[in-house]
N, C-alpha and C positions, 0 to 999 in steps of 0.2 A: 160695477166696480167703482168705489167713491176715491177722487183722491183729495176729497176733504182734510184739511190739515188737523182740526178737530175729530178725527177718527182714523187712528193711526192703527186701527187693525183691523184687517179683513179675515171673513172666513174663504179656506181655500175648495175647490171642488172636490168629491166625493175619492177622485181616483189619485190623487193627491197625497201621500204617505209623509214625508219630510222632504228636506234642502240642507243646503248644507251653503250658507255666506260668510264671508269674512272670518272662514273655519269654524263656524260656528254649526250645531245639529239644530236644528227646527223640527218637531216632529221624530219622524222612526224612519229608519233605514230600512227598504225592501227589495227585492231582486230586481227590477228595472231601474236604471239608474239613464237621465236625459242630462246631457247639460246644455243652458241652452243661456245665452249674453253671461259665461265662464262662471255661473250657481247650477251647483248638479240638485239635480232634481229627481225625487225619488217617489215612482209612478206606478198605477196599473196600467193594464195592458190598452185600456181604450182610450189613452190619455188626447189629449188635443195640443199639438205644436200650437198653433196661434194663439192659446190662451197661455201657454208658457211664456211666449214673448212678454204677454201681458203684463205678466204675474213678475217676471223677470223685472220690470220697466219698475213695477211699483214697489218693489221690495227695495232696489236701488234708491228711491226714492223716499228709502225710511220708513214706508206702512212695513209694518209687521202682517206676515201670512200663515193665520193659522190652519197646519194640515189638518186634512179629517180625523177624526176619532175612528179608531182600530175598531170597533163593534159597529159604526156605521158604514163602514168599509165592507165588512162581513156582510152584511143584510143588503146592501148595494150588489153586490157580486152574487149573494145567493139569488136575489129577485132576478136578476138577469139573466141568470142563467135558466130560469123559465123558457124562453125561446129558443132553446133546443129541442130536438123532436128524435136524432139520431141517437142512439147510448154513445157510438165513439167519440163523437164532438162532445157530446155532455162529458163524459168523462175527462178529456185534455183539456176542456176549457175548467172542469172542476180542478183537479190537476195544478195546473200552471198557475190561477190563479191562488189557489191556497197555499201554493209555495213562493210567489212575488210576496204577498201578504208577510208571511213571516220569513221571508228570507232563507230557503232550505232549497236543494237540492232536486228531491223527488217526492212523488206522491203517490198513493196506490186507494184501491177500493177492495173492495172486500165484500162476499156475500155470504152469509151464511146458508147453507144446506145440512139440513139433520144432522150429521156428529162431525162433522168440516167447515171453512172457511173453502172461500172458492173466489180467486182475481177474477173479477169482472173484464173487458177488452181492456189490455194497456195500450199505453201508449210511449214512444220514444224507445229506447235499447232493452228495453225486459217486449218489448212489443210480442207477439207469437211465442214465447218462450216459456212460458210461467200462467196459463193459463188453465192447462191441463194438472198444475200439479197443485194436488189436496194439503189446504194445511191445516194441520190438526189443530184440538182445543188444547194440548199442552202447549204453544205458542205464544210468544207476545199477542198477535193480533187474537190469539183465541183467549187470552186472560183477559183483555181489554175488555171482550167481548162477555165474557162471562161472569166479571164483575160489574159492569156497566156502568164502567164510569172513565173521564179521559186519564190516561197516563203517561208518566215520562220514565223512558228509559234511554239512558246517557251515557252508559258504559260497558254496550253492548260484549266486549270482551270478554271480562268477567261475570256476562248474563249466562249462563246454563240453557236458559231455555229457548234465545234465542233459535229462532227453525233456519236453520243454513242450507237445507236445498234451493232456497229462492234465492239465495245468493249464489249460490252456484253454476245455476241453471243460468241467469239474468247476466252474469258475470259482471257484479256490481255487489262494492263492499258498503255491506250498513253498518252505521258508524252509531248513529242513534234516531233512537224514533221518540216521537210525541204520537198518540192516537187516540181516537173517541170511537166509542158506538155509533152506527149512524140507526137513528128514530125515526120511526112515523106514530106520533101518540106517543104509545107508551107499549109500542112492541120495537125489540130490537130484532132488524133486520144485516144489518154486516158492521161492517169497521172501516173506519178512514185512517190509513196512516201518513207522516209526513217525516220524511224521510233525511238527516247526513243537514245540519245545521252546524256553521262553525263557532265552537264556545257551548254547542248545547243548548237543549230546550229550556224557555222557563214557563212558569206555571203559569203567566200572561199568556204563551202559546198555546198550553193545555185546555186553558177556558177558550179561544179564539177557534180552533178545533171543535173542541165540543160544540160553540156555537153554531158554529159554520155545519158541522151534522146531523145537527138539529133541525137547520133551515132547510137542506136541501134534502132529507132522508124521504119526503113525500113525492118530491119530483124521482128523484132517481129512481125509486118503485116504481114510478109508472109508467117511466121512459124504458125501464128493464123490460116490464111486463110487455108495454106495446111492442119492444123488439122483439119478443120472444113470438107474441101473435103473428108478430110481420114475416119475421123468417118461416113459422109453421104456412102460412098462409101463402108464401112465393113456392113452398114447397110442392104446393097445391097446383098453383098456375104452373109453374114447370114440369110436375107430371101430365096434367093437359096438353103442354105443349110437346112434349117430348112425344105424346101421343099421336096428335097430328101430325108432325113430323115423318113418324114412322107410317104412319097411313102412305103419305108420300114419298115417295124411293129417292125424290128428286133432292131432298130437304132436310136431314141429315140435323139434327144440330142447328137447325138455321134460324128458330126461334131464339134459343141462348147464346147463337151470335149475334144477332140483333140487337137484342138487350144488351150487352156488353159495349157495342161498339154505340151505340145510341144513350147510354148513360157516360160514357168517355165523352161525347161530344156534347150532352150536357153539363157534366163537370167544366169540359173548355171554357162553355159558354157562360158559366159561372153561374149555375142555374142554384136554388138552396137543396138541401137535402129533403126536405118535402117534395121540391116538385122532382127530383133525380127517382126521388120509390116513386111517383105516379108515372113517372115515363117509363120506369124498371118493370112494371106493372103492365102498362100497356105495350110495351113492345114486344114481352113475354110474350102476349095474346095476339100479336094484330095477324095472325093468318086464324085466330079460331072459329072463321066464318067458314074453311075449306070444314068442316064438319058438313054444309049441309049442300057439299059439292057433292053427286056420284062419284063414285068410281069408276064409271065409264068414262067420264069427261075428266077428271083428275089423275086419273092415271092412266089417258091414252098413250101412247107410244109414239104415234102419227099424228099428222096435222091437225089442228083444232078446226072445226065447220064455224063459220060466225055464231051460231044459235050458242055452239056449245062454250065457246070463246068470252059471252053476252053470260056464260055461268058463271063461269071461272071469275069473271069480271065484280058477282054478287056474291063472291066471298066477302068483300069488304063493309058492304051494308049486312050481312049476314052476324058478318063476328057484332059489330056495336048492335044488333038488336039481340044476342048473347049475352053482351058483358052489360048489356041494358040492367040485366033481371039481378047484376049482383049487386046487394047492399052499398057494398065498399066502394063501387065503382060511380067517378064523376064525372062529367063532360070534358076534362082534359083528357082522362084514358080513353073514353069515348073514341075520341078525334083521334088517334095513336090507328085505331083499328079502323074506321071509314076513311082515313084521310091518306093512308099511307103509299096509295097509288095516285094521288091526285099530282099535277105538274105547277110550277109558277106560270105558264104559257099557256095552261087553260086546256092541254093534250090529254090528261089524265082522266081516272076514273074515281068515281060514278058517276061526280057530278060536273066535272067539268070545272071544278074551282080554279082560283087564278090567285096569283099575288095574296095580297094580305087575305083573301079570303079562305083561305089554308093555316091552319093551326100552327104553331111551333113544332108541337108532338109530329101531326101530321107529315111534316117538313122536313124533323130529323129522324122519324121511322124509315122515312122514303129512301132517305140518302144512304143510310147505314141499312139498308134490305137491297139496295142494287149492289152496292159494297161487296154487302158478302157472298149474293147469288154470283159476282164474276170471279171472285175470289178463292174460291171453294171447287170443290172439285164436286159434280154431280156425274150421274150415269151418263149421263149425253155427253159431258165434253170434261174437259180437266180443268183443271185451276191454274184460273190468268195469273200471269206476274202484278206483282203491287203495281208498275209501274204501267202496263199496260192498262187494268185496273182503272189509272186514277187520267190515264188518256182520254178513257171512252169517257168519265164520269165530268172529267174537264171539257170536252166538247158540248156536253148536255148542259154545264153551264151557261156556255156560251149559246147554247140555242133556248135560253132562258128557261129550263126545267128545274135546275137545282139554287139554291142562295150559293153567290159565292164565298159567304163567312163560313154556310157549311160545309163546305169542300174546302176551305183552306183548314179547317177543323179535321177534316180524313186525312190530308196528307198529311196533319201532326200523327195523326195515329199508327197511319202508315210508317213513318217515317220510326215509331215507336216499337213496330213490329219489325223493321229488317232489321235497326241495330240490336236488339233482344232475338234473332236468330244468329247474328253474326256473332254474338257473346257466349 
């Protein structure tokens, strides 16, 4: 940044929209608005405080800051949005984005399926509402779509064809929309709308829209499709699990409580959505070594003999030379299913590992499978109180078996399940 007196204008950063000094507009007004040394500053969402300072410092100082251009804005936001892997993140982050941009309210996606429009996962107050319900091709979002090209409509009242069970349902009044086709090439695949703008959309919005579904119309297909694979394919490992489960009388459900509570304490952990499906993934599995247990030894009644004990114990190398044989599977799920009886005290099983030489997966399978084995009720005995629960699991800390970040991670959980029965 120059503050050569000879060059009194600087370019501003990408996430950068307008300002507003000495009452004066710089640039364009967008939904986040910063102020920051009393010049409101008008940002996207990943903007950076210290370079506000900056930028603050040198505008007072008479350089002029020019904000970015609105079609570099778009191509900045759509690139970025490349590192999404989830559909629900891609979509809130498509979302919120495209409505900072042009300053609007809300935002929706849209799929086409043979003679309907179909919302993709929303997000915020239409969230779970509006999902299920088909919207026809005599529609706004189905004329967008079927002329293929962006448009404004401003005067929703006097629109006819406006479709009002989405407002219904969503309990959210649409006031007017701007929308585009969203493309991959030169097939159209759904429609982006952009929703409830004060003053109305103008035809600067309409092009900004179509750009913007332009760019992202390749990614969102194929973050659509991989979810579609991903859900068909948990379907898969959870009928496995649900399987061995029931082999065992003991175990109930105990695979999709695992997973559950071992992807919670990866969320705490603040792990990304990549690694949250491989832990989802391997927790699913980590007992499907008990396949190549007997039934003599796995479903005895009475005490285990050491031999048969030294079985029960190769479940764990059992399942990862299983989940070895599958394509999709990497050495992080791996570790999910060998590691999940290991201890940080070097107690555990198979190999006796210790401290860091124990996975993360390994570490929070471990802790969310003793969790739920005291917590649950099985033939042999009934299900502990939470609070008992997190006794035994707090003294195991302290004789160095569990991390204490993940046990302060159960008792959130915990602590998330009694007031969610007390409610």
């Amino acid at each position: 940044m120059s503050r050569s007196n000879e060059k009194r204008v600087i370019e501003a950063p990408t996430w950068l929209s307008g300002y507003v000094y000495n009452c004066q507009l710089f640039g364009r007004v967008s939904k986040n608005k910063v102020t920051c040394e009393d010049i409101d500053f008008y940002v996207l969402g990943n903007y950076s405080e210290q370079f506000l300072v900056k930028l603050a410092k040198v505008i007072k100082e008479g350089i002029t800051v020019n904000p970015a251009e609105l079609r570099d804005q778009v191509v900045y936001i759509a690139a970025k949005l490349n590192s999404n892997l989830r559909l629900n993140e891609l979509l809130k982050d498509i979302q919120n984005e495209i409505c900072t941009i042009i300053n609007a309210d809300a935002a929706s996606i849209l799929i086409y399926e043979q003679d309907h429009l179909k919302f993709l996962v929303t997000v915020g107050k239409a969230s779970g509402k509006i999902e299920s319900i088909p919207v026809p091709m005599e529609s706004i979002a189905g004329r967008i779509f079927l002329e293929g090209r962006a448009l404004i409509f401003n005067n929703l009242e006097q629109n006819p064809v406006h479709f009002k069970g989405v407002d219904k349902a969503a309990k959210f009044r649409t006031e007017n929309i701007v929308g585009s086709p969203i493309w991959v090439e030169n097939e159209k695949i759904g429609v982006i709308e952009v929703l409830n703008k004060k003053g109305g959309f103008t035809q600067q919005d309409a092009e900004i829209v179509d750009l913007f579904a332009r760019l992202i119309g390749r990614k969102l297909l194929s973050t659509w499709r991989y979810e579609k694979f991903s859900d068909a394919f948990k379907k898969i490992l959870l009928a496995i699990a649900v399987a061995i489960d029931k082999r065992d009388r003991y175990t109930h459900q105990h695979s999709r409580n695992v997973a559950h509570y071992s992807v919670e304490i990866g969320r705490k952990l603040g792990l990304s959505q990549q690694q949250l499906e491989k832990l989802e993934f391997s927790a699913i599995l980590h007992d499907v070594g008990k396949i190549g247990i007997p039934d003599s030894v796995l479903l005895k009644p009475g005490k285990l003999t050491d031999e048969e004990y030294q079985l029960i114990k190769n479940h764990t190398i059992y399942g990862a030379e299983i989940l070895s044989q599958i394509k999709y599977v990497d050495s992080d799920i791996l570790s999910g299913a060998l590691e999940h009886h290991e201890r940080l005290d070097g107690s555990g099983y198979p190999h006796g590992k210790k401290d860091g030489e124990i996975s993360l997966f390994g570490r929070i399978i471990g802790i969310a499978d003793v969790f739920d084995a005291l917590s649950t009720k099985r033939t042999y005995k009934e299900a502990w109180t939470l609070s008992d629960v997190l006794k035994v699991i707090s003294e195991d800390v302290k004789k160095g078996k569990f991390d204490q970040e993940l046990y302060e991670k159960i008792v959130e959980i915990a602590t998330e399940i009694e007031n969610a029965q007390q409610n």
